[in-house]
N, C-alpha and C positions, 0 to 999 in steps of 0.2 A: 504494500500500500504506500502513496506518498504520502511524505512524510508531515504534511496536514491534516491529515485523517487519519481520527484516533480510534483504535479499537479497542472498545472493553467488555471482557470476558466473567461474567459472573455463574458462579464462582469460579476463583481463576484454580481449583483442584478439583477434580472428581475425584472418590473415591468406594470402591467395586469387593462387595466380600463374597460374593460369589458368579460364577460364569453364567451366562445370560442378564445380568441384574441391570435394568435401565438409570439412567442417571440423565436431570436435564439441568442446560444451561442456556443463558440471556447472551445474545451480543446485540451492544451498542454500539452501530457505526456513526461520527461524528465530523462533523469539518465544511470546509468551503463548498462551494458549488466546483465542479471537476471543469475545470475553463479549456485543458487542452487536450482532451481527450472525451471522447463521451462516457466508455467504457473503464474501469479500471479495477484491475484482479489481483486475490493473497489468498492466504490459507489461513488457520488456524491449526494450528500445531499442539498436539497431545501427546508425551512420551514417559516411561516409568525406567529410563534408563536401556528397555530391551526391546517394546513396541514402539512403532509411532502410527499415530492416527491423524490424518489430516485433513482440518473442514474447508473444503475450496469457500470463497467469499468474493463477493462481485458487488459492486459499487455502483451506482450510473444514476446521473438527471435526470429528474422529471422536470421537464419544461410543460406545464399547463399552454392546452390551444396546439402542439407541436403535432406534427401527422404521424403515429405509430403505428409501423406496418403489423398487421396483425396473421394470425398461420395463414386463412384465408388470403391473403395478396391483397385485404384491400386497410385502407387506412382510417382512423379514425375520424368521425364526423369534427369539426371546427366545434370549437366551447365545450365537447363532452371530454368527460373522465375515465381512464380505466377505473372497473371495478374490482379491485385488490382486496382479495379475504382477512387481509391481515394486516395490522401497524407495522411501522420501520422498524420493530424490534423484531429480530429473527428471532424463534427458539429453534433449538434443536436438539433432540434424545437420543445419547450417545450409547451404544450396548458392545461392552468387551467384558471378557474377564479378567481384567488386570486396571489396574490403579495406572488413571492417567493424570499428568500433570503440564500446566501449561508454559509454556516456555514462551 
């Protein structure tokens, strides 16, 4: 990620006392509007010293009013919104058997 956009990882440890056991966490991505690129990519990184587990994470503007090509090939109507199921807080529920920690 550039180095304007902060990412924070709650909580920044999972920890796993048995295999299958789910665990979730919040990320908060923060920062400027992305001015030279539309797009911009990282991960999140999980490791206990012997696995690593890593979250891909994707970043992009929303320009209200902007034409979004959609699967369809065709673009958004002028003043409508996507409708997005969910706030800019991602979660996501991580399942290993082993104790991860954030790096």
């Amino acid at each position: 990620m550039p180095a304007l956009i902060s990412v924070m990882v709650e909580p920044s440890v999972l920890t796993f006392s048995a295999i299958g056991e789910t665990q979730t966490f919040t990320v908060n991505v923060t920062g400027p509007a992305i001015s030279q690129q539309p797009i911009t990519s990282g991960a999140i990184t999980w490791t206990d010293g012997t696995y690593v587990v890593r979250t891909p994470l994707v970043v992009y503007n929303y320009i209200p009013g902007a034409p979004y090509f959609l699967d369809s090939g065709e673009s958004m109507a002028p003043g409508s919104t996507p409708a997005f199921q969910r706030s800019s807080v991602y979660q996501k529920i991580g399942s290993t058997g082993h104790r991860k920690t954030h790096h």
